[in-house]
KOLDO-916744 format. One record per residue: residue in three letters; x, y, z of N, C-alpha, C in turn. Coordinates in steps of 0.02 Angstrom, whole numbers, plus 50000, padded with zeros to 5 digits. Each point is the difference from the previous one (the first is absolute). Example, Ala and Ser with C-alpha at 12.3 -4.5 7.8 and 13.67 -1.06 7.14 Angstrom:
BEGIN
  type    n.x    n.y    n.z   ca.x   ca.y   ca.z    c.x    c.y    c.z
   ALA  50660  49716  50390  49955  50059  50000  50045  50060  50000
   SER  49982  50053  49964  50042  50059  50003  49961  50055  50037
//
This chain:
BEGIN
  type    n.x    n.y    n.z   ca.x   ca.y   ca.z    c.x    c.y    c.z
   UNK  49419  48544  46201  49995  50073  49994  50063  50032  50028
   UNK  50049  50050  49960  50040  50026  50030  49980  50034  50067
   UNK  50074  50037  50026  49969  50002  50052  49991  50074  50011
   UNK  50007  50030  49978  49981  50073  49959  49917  50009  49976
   UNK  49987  49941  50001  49922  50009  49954  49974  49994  50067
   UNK  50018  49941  50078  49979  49996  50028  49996  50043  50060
   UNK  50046  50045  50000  49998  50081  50027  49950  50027  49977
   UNK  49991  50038  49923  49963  50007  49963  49925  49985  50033
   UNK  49981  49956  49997  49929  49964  50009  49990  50008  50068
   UNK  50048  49980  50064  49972  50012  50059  50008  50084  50023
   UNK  50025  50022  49953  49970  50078  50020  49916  50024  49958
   UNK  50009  49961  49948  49918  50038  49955  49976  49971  50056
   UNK  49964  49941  50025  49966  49969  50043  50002  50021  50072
   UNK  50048  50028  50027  50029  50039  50067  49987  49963  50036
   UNK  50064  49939  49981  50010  49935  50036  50051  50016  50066
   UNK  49992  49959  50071  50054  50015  50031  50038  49956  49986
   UNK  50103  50041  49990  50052  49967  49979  50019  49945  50040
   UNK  49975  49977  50070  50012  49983  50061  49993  49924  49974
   UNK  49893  49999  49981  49994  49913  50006  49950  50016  49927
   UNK  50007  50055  49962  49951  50007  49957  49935  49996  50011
   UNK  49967  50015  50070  49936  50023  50006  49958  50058  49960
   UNK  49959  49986  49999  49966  50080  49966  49954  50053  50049
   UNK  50001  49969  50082  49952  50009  50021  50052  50052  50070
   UNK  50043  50001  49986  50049  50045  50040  50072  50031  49949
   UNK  50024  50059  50037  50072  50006  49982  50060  49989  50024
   UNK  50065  50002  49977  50026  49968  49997  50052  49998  50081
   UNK  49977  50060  50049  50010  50018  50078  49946  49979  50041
   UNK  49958  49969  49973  49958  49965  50028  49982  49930  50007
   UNK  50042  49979  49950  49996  49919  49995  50025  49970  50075
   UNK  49958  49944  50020  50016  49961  50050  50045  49941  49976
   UNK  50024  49987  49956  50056  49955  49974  50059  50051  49979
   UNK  50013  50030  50016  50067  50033  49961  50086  49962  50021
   UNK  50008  49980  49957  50067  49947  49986  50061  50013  49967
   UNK  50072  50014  50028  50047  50010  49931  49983  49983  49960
   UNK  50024  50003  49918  50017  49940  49941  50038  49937  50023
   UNK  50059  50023  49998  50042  49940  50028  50012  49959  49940
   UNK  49990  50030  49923  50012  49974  49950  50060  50022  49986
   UNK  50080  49960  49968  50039  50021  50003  50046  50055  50049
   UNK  49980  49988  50067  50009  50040  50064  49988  50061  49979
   UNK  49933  50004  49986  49946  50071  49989  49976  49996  50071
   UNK  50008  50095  50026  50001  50016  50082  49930  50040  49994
   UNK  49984  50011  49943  49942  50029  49967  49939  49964  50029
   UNK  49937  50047  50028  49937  49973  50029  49958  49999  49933
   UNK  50001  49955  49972  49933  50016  49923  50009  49895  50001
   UNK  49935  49992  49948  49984  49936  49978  50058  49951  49943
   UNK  50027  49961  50032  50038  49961  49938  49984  50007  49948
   UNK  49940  50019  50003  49990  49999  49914  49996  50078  49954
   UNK  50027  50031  50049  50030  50054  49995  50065  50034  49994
   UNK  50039  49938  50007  50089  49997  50020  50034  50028  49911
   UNK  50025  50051  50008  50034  50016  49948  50054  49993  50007
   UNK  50052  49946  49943  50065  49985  49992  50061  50073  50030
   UNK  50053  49977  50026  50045  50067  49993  50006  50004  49939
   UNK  50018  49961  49952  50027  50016  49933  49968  50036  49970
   UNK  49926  50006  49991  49952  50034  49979  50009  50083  50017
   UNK  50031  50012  50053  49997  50057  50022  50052  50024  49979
   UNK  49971  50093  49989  50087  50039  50006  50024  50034  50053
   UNK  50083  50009  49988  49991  50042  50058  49982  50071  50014
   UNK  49974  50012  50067  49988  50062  50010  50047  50029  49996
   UNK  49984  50064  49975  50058  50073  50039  49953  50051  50026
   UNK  50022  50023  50052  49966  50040  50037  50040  50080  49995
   UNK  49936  50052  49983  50017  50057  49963  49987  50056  50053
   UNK  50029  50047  50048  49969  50027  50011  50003  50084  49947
   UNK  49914  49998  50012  49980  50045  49945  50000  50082  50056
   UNK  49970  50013  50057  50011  50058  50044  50003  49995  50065
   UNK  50036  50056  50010  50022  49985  50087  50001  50058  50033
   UNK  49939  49991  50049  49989  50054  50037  50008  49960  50068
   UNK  50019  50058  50046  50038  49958  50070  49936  50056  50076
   UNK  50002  49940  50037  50005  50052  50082  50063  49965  50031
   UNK  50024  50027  50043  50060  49969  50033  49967  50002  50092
   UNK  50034  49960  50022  50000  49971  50073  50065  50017  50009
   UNK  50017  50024  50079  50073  50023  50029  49980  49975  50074
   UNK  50043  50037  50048  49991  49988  50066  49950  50044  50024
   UNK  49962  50032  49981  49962  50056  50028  49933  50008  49989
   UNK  49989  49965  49902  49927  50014  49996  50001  49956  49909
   UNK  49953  49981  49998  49948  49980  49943  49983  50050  49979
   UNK  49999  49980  49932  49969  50043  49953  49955  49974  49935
   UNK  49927  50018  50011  49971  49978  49965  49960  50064  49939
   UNK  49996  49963  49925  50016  50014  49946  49886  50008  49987
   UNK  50009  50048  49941  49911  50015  49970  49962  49940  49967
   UNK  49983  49955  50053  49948  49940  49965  49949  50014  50036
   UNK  49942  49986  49976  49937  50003  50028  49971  49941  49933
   UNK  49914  49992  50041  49990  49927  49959  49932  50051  49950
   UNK  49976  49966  49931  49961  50030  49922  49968  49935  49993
   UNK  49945  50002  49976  49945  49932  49963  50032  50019  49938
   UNK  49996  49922  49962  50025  50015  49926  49933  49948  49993
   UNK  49973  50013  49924  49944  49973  49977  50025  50017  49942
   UNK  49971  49931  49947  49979  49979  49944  49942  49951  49994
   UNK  49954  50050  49976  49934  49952  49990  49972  50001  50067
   UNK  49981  49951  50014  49945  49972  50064  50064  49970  50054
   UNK  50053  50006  49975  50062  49975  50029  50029  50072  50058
   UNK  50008  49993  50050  50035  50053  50047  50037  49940  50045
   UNK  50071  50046  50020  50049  49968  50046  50014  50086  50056
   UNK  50004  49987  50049  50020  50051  50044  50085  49978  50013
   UNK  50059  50050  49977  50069  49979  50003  50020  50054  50053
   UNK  50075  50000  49977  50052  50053  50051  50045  50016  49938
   UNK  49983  50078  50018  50039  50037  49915  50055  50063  50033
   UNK  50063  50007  49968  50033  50039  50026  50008  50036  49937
   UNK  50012  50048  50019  49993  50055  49960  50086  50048  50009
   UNK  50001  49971  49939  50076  50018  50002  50050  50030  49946
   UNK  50031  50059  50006  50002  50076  49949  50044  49986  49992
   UNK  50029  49940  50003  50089  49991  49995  49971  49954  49924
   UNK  49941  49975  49986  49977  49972  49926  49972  50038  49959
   UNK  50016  50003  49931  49952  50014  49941  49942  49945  49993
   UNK  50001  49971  50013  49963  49939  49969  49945  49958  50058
   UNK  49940  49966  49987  49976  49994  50060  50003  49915  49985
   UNK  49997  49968  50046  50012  49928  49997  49943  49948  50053
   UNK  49983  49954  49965  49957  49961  50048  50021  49920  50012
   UNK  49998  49981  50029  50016  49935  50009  49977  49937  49967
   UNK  50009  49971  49958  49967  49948  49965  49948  49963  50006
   UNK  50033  49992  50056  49936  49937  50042  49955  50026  50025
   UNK  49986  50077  50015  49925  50029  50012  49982  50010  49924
   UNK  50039  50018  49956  49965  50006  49913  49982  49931  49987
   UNK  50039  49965  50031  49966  49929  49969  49911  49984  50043
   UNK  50002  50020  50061  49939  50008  50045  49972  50032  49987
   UNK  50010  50066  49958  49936  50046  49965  49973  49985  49933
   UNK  50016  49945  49959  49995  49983  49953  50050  50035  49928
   UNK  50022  50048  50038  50054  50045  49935  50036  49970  49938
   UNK  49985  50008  49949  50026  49963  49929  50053  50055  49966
   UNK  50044  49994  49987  50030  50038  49948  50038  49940  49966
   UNK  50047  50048  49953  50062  49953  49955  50065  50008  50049
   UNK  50009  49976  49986  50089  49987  50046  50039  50043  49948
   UNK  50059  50065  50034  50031  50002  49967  50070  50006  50023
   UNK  50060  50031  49972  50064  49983  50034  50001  50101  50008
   UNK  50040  50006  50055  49992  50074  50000  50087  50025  50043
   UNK  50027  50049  50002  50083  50015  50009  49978  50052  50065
   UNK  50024  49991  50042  49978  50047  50056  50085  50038  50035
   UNK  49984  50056  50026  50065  50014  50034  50009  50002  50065
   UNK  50045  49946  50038  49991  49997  50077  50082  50043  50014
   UNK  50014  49985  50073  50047  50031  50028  50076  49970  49972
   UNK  50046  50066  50019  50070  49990  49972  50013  50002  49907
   UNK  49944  50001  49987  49989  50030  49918  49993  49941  49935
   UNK  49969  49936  50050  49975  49966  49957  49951  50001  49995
   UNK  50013  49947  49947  49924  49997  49944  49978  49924  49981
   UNK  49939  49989  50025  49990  49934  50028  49933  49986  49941
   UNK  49996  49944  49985  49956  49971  49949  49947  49953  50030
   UNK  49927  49997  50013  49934  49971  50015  49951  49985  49984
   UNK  49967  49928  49984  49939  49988  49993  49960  50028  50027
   UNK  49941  50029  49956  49950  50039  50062  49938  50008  49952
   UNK  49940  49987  50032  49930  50012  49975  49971  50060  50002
   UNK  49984  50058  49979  49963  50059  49996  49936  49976  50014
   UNK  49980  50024  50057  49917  50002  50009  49968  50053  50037
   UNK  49933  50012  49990  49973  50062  50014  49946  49961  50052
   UNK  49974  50027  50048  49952  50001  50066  49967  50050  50023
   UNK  49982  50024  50043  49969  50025  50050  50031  50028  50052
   UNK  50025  50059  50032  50017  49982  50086  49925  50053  50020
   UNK  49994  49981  50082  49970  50049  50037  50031  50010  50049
   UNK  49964  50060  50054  50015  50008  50041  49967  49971  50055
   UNK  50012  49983  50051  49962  49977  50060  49935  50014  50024
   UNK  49993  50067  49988  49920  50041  50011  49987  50000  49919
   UNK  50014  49974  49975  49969  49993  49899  49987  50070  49972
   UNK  50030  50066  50030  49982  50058  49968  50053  50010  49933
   UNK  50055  49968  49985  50065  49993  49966  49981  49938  49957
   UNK  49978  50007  49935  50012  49950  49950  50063  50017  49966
   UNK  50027  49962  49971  50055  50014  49937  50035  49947  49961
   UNK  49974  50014  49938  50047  49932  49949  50049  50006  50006
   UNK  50038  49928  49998  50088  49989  50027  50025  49960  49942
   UNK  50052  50024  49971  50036  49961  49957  50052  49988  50021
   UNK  50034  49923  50017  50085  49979  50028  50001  49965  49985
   UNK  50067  49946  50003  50022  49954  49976  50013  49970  50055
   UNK  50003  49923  49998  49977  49956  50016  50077  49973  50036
   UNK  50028  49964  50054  50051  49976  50027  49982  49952  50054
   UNK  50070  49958  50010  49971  49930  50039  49992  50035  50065
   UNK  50033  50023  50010  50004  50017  50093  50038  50062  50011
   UNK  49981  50016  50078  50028  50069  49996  50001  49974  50091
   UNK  50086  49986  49991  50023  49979  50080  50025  50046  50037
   UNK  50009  49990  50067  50046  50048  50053  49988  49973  50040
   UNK  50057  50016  50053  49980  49993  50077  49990  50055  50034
   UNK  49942  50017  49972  49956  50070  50018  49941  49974  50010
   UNK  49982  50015  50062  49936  49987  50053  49949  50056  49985
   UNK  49929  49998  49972  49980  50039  49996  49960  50041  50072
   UNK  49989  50054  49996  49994  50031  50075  49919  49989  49999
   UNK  49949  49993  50054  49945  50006  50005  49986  50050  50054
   UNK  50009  50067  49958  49987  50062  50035  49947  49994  50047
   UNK  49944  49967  50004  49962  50014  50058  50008  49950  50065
   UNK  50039  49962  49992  50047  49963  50049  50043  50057  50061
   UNK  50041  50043  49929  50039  50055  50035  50000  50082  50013
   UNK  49935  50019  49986  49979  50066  49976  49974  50040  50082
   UNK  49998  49943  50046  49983  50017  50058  50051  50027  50058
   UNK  50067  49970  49947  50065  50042  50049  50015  50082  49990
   UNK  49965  50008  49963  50011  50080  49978  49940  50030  50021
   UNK  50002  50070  49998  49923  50029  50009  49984  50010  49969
   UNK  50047  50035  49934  49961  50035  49938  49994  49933  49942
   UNK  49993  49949  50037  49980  49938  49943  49920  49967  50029
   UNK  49994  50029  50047  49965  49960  50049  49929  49976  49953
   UNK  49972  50068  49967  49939  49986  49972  50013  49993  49948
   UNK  50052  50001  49953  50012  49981  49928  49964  49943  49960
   UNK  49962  49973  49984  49966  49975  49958  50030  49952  49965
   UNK  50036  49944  50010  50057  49966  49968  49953  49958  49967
   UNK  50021  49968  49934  49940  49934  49985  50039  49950  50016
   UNK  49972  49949  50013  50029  49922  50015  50021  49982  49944
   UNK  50068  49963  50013  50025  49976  49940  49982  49935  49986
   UNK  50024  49985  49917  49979  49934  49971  50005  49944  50040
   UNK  49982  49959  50008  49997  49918  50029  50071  49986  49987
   UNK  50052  49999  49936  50045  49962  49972  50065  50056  50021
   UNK  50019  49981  50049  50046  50056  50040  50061  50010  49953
   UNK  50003  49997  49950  50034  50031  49931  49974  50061  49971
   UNK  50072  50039  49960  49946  50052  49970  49993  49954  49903
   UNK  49953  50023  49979  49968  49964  49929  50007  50036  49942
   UNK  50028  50078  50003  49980  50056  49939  50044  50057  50058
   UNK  50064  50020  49931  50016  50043  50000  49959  50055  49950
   UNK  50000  50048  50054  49976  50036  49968  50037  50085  49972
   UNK  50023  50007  49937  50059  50010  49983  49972  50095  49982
   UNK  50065  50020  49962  49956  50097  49993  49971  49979  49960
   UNK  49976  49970  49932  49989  49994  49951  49911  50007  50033
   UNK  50001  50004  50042  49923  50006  50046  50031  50068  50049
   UNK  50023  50055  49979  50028  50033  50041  49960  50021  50050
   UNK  49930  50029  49979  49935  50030  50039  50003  49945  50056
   UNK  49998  49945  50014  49986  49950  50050  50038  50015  50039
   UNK  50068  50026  50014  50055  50021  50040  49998  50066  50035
   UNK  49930  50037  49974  50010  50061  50034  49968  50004  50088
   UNK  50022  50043  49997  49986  50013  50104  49960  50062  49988
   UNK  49912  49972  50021  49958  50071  50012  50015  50025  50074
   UNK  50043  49968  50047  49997  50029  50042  50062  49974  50054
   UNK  50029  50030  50031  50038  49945  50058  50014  50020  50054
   UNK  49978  49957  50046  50012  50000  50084  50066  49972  50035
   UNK  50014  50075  50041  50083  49964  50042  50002  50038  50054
   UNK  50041  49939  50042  49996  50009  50046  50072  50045  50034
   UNK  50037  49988  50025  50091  50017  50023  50005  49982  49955
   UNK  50082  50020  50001  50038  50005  49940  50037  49913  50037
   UNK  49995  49962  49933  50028  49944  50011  49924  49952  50003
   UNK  49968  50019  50015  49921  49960  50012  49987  49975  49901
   UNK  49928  49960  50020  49982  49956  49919  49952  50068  49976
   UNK  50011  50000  49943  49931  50049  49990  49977  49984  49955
   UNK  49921  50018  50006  49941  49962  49970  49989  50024  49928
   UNK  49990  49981  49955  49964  50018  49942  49942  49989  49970
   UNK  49960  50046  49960  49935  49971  49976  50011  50022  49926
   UNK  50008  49931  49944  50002  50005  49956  49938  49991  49970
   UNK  49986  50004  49936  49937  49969  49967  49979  49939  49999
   UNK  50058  49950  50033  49972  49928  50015  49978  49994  50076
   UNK  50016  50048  50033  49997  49999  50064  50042  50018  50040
   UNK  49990  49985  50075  50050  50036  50055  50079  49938  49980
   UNK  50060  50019  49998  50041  49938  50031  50062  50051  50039
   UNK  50078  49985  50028  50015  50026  50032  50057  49983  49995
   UNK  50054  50036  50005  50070  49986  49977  50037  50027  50065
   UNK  50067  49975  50023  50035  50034  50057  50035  49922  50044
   UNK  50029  50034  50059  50030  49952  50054  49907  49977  50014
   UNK  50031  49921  50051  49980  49979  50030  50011  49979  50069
   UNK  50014  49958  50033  50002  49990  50077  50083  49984  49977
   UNK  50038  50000  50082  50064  49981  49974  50033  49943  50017
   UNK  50049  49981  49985  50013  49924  49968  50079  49975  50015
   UNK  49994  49969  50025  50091  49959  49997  50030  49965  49940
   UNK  49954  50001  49967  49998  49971  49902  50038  50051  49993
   UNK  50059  49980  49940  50028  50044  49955  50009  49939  49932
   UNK  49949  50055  49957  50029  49981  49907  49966  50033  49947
   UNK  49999  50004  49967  49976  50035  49940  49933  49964  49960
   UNK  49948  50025  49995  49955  49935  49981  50000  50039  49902
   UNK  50005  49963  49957  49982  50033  49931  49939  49978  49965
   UNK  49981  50023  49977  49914  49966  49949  50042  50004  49955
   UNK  49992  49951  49982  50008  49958  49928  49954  49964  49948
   UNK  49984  50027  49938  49954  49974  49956  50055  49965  49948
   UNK  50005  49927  50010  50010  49939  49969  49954  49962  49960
   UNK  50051  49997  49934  49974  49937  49943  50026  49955  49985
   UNK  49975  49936  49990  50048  49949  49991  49974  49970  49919
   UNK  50050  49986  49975  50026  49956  49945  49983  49948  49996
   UNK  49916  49951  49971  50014  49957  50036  49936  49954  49930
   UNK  50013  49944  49988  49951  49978  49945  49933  49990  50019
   UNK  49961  49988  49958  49916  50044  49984  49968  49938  50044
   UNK  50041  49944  50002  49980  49943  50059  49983  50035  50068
   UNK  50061  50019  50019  50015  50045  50069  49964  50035  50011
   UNK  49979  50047  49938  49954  50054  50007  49934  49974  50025
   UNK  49980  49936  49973  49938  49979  50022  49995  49979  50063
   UNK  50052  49962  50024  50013  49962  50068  49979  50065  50044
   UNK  50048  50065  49990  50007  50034  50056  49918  50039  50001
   UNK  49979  50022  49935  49940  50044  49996  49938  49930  50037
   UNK  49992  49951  50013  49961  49957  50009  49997  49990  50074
   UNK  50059  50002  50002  49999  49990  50087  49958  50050  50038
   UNK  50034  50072  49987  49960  50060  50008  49942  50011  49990
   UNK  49993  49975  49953  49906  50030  50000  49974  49949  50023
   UNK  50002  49930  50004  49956  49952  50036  50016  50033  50081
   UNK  50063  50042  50015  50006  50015  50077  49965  50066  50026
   UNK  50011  50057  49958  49987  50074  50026  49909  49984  49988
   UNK  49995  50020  50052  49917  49987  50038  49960  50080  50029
   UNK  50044  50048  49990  49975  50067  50005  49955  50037  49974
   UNK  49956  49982  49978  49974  50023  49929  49947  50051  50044
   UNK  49983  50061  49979  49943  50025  50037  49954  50029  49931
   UNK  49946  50028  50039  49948  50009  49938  50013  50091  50015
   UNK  49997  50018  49916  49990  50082  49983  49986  50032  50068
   UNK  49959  49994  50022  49948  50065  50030  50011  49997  50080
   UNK  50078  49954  50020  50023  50010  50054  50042  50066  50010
   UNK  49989  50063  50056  50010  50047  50013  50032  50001  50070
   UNK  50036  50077  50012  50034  50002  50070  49969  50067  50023
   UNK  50058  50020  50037  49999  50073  50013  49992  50059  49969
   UNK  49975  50022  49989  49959  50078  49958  50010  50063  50021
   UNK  49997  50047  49958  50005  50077  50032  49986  50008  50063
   UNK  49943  49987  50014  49982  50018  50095  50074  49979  50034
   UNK  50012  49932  49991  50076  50007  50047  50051  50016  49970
   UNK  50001  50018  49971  50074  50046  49947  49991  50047  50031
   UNK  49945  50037  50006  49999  50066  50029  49983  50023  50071
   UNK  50003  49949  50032  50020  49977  50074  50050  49998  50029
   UNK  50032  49950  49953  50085  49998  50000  50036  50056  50005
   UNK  49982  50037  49943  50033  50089  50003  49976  50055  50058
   UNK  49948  49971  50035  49967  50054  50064  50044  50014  50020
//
């Protein structure tokens, strides 16, 4: 059996890539072993080892770039807060930034591949910085998001990308909401398990970006917002002997329909987040606490 079919098959079956168990995944296996086939550094089953030749190479695209920067004085953290996305009987709780510097809203593959999401693949021309124009595989699929307290349904249509990197730390406002006063009672929701964000969320959803309301403190302080997905909070943070620029970057890679399987397989036998619909947070009563 190629070895494409055998990707293939241990994902219908939601085999782990590790020792091919069926009875765990693939961060859970108690055997997990390089390949070591052809000095493969890769943790998956020999019988999983895909040739280099087989492969193409990547190119790595970045498609948008929105930045906070770090100096000698202070952090700066950028509008993510965490949304349930559901399809079907399927829900994942992620970390979504919401970001006006996109037309377009984007989700990460490997949670579309974890929600069950089907579309056609198509090739699409996008415009990133310095005035190019960059060319991408990408799946159109439609879902679900909510909000944390589930008062916010809304159908989402985006396209589909491998990853969306940075060395951007996402903030867990209720970690830090206690250094301020006027954050003190703010209502933050806990963010996703997968300390990544999963879904840009672009204007093309412009209503999701609006601010019914916002709390600040001094001038120079974080101030709070309550959008329709919820409270999140933009501004400095504590200060720092770090100096650099952190950028979000939504990257696609170039890469054959082998790869595609390798990488989408790993992921979903791994992301273990899954929550059910009718998990809820914070509600009007403390929204309107928050504002006392």
């Amino acid at each position: 059996m190629a070895v494409s079919k055998r990707w293939e098959q241990a994902k219908f079956h939601h085999l782990c890539y590790c020792c091919l168990g069926n009875d765990h995944v693939g961060n859970k296996c108690e055997k997990p072993r390089k390949c070591g086939t052809d000095v493969c550094q890769e943790v998956h089953n020999r019988l999983l080892h895909l040739k280099k030749q087989t492969r193409k190479k990547r190119e790595e695209t970045t498609l948008l770039t929105k930045f906070s920067s770090k100096n000698h004085s202070q952090e700066v953290a950028i509008t993510t807060l965490s949304v349930i996305l559901t399809n079907g009987k399927l829900s994942i709780k992620v970390n979504a930034l919401l970001d006006d510097a996109s037309t377009q809203t984007y989700i990460n593959s490997n949670v579309a591949a974890e929600l069950g999401l089907q579309g056609v693949m198509k090739e699409i021309k996008i415009n990133v910085l310095n005035g190019r124009v960059d060319t991408f595989q990408t799946m159109p699929v439609e879902f679900q998001l909510e909000s944390n307290d589930g008062k916010l349904k809304k159908k989402i249509n985006a396209l589909t990308v491998d990853t969306f990197t940075s060395n951007m730390q996402l903030v867990d406002w209720n970690k830090y909401k206690n250094h301020w006063s006027h954050l003190k009672t703010i209502p933050f929701c806990r963010l996703g398990q997968r300390p990544i964000v999963d879904i840009l969320i672009g204007l093309d959803n412009a209503e999701l970006h609006s601010s019914k309301t916002e709390v600040k403190g001094r001038t120079g302080d974080p101030i709070a917002r309550l959008t329709p997905l919820g409270w999140t909070c933009v501004g400095a943070l504590e200060r720092t002997q770090n100096h650099y620029t952190c950028h979000t970057r939504t990257n696609t890679k170039n890469i054959s329909e082998v790869e595609k399987i390798n990488e989408t397989l790993k992921t979903f036998l791994e992301i273990e987040n899954v929550y059910p619909t009718s998990e809820t947070q914070a509600g009007s009563v403390e929204d309107k606490k928050a504002l006392d």
